[in-house]
N, C-alpha and C positions, 0 to 999 in steps of 0.2 A: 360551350364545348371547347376543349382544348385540341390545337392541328400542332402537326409536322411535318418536319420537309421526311422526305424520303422517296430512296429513289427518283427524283427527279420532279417530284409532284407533293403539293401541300395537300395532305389528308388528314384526318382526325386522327390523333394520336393513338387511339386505338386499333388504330388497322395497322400500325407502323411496326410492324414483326417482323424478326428474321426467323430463319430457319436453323435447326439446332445445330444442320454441321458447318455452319457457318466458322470460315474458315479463322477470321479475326478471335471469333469467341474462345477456340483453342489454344492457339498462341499469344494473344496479348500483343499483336500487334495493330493495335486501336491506336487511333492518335485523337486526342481530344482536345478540347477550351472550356474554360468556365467561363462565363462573363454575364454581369447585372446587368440590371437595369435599377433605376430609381424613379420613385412618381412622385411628382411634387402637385401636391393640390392643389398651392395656390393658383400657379399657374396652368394646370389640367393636363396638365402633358406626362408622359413615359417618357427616360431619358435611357439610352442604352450608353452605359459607359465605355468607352474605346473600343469599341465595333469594329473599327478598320484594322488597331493595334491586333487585339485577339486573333480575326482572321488573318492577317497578312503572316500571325508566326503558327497561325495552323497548317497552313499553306505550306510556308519552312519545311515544318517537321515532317507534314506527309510529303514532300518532295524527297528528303533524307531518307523518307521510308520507300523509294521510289512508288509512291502513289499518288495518279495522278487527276485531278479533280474536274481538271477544264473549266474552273471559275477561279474571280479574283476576288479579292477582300471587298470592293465595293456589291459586286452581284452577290453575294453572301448576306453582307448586309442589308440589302433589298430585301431579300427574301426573310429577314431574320424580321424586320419591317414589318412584311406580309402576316406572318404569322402571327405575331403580337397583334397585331390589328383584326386579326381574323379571330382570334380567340378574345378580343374583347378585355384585354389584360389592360388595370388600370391600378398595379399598385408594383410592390417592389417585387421583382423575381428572379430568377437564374435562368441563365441559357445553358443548354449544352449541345456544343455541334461539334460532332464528330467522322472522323475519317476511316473506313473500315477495309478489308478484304471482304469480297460478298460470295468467293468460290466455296463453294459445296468440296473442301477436301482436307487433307488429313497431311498437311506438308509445312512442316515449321521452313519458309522462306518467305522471300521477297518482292522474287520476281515472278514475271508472267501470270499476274492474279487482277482481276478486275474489281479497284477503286471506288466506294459509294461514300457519298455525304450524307449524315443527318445531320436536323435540327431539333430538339424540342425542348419544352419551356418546364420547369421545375419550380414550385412554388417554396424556398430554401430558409425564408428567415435568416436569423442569427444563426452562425457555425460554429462561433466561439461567444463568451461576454464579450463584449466592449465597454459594455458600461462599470464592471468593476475590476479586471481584470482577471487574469487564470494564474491557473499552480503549474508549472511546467517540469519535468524529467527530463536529464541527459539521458537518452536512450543506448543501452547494450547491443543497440543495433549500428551496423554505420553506413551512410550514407553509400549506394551503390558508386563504384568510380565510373568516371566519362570512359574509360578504355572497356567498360563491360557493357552497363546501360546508362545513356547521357542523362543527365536531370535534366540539363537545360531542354532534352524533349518531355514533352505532355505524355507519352507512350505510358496504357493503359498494361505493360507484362511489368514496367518501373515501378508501378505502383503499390505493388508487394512487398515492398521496401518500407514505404510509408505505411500502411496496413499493419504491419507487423510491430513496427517504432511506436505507432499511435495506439496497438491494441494493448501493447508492455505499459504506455504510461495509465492508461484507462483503469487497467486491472488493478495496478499500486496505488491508483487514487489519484491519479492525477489529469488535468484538463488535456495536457498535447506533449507531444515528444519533442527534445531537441538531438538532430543527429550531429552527430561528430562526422568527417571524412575521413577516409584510409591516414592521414598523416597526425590525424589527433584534432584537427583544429575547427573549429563551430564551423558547420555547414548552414544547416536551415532547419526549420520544425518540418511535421510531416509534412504538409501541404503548405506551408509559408515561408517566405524568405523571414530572414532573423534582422534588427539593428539594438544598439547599445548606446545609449548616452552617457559619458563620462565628462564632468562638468558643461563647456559647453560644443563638445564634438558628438557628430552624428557618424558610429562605427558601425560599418556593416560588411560582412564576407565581402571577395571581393567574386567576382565570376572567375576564375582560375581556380576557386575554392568545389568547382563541381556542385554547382547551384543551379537553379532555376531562373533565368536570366528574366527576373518579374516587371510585370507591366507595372502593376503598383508600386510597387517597390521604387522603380522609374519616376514616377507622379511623385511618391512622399520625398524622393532623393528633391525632387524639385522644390518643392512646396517647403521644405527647409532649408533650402539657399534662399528663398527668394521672398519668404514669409517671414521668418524666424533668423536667418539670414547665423545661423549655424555653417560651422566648419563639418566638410563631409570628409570621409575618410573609411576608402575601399581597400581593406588590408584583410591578413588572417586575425580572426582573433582564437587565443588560446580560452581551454575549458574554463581556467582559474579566473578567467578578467570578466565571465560572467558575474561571478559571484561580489566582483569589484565596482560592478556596472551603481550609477544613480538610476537608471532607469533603462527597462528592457521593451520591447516589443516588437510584434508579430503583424505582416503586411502579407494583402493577396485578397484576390478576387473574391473568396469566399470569404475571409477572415476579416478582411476589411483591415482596418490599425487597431489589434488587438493587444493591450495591455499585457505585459506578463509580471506580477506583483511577487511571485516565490518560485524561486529554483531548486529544486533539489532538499527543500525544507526550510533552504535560508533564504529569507526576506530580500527581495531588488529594493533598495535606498528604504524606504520606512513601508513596503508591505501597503503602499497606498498607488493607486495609480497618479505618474511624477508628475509636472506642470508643462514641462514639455511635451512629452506624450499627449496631453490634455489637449493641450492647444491646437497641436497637431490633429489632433482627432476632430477637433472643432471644423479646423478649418477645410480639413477633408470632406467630413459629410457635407456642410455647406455646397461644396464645388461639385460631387457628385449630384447633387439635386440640383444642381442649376442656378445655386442662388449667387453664386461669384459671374460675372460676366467676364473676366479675364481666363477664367478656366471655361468657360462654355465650349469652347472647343474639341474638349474632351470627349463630350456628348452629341449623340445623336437623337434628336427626337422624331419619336414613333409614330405622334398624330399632327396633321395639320392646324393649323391655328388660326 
């Protein structure tokens, strides 16, 4: 049996309902997180990837939203704990905790509304390939700006943004959307932050670009200084230097380091996923499973040992 936090108490996930006039479910203003986990067998253990990272910027965002939770990124994680252990989860899965309005009313605002946390666990798989990479679309949509609805928040009414960008490329045939910003310049796919390799530089939006200020994203920015020992470089980049790129891909908690092999119908460097991405990938999933001991860090395990 699978549980959730809710309301204040871990119950079986099926008791975990709101009610229809719930006030968040109206307006979209939900503020949420994705975040994995990974199980490695050999060592027996569940690994929750950046537990603390995830909640300390959910925490953020519903603070922004003035909603306020009365816990901190570690009591979260306890609880996030609890429930993985309570449901007996022993292989790779998705979290999602989210921050809600729980008033019974009919009032697109802010204030004076009372604050609820859930948790519950999703069983997600793969969101994209990884293993051969996708077909991507600049999308006719463009990225919401920060002066309307911030990307850098998780806010569940932003997400219509992405919906829309991701349901344009789905329909034309293709894997994911890539949005442009109000000024033209590559933002992010729908749910992923974006990078470029062009010989041996690692280009990616910069956050002034009206991004999603990503956790992963964060980690892979690392893991190629420090592995690969690549040049970073946080600038705009224009629609045309996609199509210039030797190698493209797509970062995020769902997505994982997902290849992007074709844009718009032309080929990224030879239409195979590149060697740096490759490697990159390699040593990503290694560190999420625990098998790097310098990234251990990252991770939180779930069962005692």
């Amino acid at each position: 049996m699978d549980y959730a936090y809710f309301e204040g108490k871990i119950i079986p996930v099926e008791q975990a309902n709101i009610n229809i006039k719930t006030n968040s479910l109206h307006y979209g203003t939900l503020v949420f997180e994705g975040i994995r986990t990974y199980y490695n067998e050999k060592q027996n253990q569940l690994y929750i990837l950046f537990s603390n990272d995830h909640y300390l910027r959910l925490l953020k965002n519903a603070k922004a939203m003035f909603m306020d939770t009365n816990k901190t990124p570690e009591e979260l994680t306890e609880i996030t704990k609890e429930i993985l252990r309570k449901s007996e989860i022993r292989e790779d899965t998705y979290i999602r905790p989210f921050v809600y309005f729980k008033d019974l009313a009919l009032t697109p605002k802010l204030k004076d509304f009372t604050s609820e946390i859930a948790i519950y666990t999703y069983k997600f798989g793969r969101y994209l390939d990884t293993s051969k990479g996708i077909h991507a679309k600049v999308s006719s949509w463009r990225r919401n700006p920060d002066n309307s609805i911030p990307s850098r928040w998780k806010v569940a009414g932003g997400y219509v943004n992405s919906a829309l960008a991701k349901t344009e490329a789905l329909m034309s045939g293709y894997d994911e959307a890539i949005l442009l910003n109000e000024q033209g310049n590559i933002a992010e796919g729908s749910g992923e932050n974006i990078f470029i390799i062009r010989g041996k530089k690692l280009i990616t939006p910069s956050f002034s670009e009206g991004i999603l200020e990503g956790i992963t994203r964060k980690a892979v920015v690392k893991l190629a200084k420090n592995e690969l020992f690549l040049e970073i470089e946080e600038r705009s980049i224009a629609r045309s230097e996609l199509y210039a790129a030797d190698e493209v891909f797509l970062t995020g908690t769902a997505a994982e380091l997902t290849p992007v092999i074709m844009i718009d119908n032309r080929p990224v460097g030879n239409a195979e996923i590149g060697p740096i991405t490759k490697k990159l990938q390699e040593i990503y999933f290694n560190a999420v499973r625990g098998n790097i001991e310098r990234y251990r860090h990252w991770l939180t395990p779930v069962y005692d040992t």
